[in-house]
Structures are given as C-alpha cells and as structure tokens.
N, C-alpha and C positions, 0 to 999 in steps of 0.2 A: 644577714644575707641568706641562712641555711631556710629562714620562714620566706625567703622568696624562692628558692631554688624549689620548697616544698610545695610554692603554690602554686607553680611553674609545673611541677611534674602531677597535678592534683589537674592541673586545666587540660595538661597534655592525653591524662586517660579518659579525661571530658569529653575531649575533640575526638578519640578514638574509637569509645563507644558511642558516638555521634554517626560517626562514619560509618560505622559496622551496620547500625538502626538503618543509616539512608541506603547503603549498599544493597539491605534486601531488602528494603521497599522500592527500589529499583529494577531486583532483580524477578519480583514478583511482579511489577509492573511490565518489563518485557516478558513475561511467560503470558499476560493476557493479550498483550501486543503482536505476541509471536501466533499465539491462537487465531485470532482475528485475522491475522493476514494469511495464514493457511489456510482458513476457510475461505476466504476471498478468492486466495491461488485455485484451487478445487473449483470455488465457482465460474471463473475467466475460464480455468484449462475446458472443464464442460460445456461452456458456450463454446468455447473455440472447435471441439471437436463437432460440436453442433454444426456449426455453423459450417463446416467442412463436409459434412455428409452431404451425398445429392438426395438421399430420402427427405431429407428434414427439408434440404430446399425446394425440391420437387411438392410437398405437401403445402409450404407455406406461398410457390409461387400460385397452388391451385385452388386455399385458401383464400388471398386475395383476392385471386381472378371470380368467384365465387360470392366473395363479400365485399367486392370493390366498391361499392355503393353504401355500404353499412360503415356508422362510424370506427367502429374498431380499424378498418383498415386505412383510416387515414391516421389514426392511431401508430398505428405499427412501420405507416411509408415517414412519419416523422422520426418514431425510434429510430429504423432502420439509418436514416441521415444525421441524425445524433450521434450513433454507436462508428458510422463512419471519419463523424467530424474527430468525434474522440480519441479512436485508433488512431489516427492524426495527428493530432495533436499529443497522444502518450508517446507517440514514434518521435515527434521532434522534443519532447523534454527529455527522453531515454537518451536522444545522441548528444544533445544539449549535454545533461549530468557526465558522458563517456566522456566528453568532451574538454568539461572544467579540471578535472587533472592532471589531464597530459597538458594546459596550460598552464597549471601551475607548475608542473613539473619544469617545463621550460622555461620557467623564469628563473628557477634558482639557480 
C-alpha cells in the first residue's frame, strides 16, 4: 500500500510541475496577447480621433473631390463603406456579448 501512496504522491508533484510549466506559458502567452491588443486599441483610438477632426475631413472630402476620377478614390469610397458596415456590426456584437450575461444571469 505505502509503494502506492508513494506513487500517488510522485504523480501528484508530476501534475504540479505540469501546472506551474503550463501557468507561465500561459501567462507569457497573454503578455503577447495583451501587447497586440494595446497596439490595436492605439491604433482604433487614433483613427477615431481622426476621423473626428473636420481638418482630416475637410482635406479628405477635398481630396476626393480632386481625384474622384482616379482609382484610388474609388478605393477609399469602398473603404469608407466597409469601416461603416464594420462599426456596425462591432456595435451589435459589443450589445450582443453586454447582453449574454445579464441572460444568463436570469436564468439562474
């Protein structure tokens, strides 16, 4: 019985330096995780502020008006409806996710 109890507690410091190994390849995993998506946030908040300025809008509505005919601006009148569809679509998954909790919450 004691050579099972021994092999029991031999697995047990197995399983826990297992643990400890996956804990910080975990935790190093979110540190590149967490990186990536700050730089992401930086990059949204900077369009956003962009995109808010009337300079930026004022140069790009006078840009197109200037190159309406050149491809790039048919370029940019697609982005522009893409970046709309998107904002759209990020706003109904953001209420969607607020959403799913307070449902489950009312179930229990």
């Amino acid at each position: 019985m004691s050579s099972r109890v021994a092999e029991l507690k031999a697995r047990r410091e197995l399983l826990r330096a297992q643990s400890a190994v996956q804990r910080e390849e975990l935790r190093l995993d979110a540190a590149v995780i967490g990186n990536a998506l700050r730089t992401i946030d930086r990059a949204v908040a900077l369009g956003q502020r962009l995109a808010r300025s009337p300079v930026v809008i004022g140069v790009a509505v006078v840009g197109l008006v200037i190159f309406r005919r050149h491809p790039v601006a048919g370029w940019v009148m697609r982005g522009l409806a893409l970046a709309g569809t998107a904002r759209r679509v990020g706003g109904t998954l953001r209420r969607l996710a607020d959403e799913v909790p307070a449902r489950e919450a009312r179930e229990r």
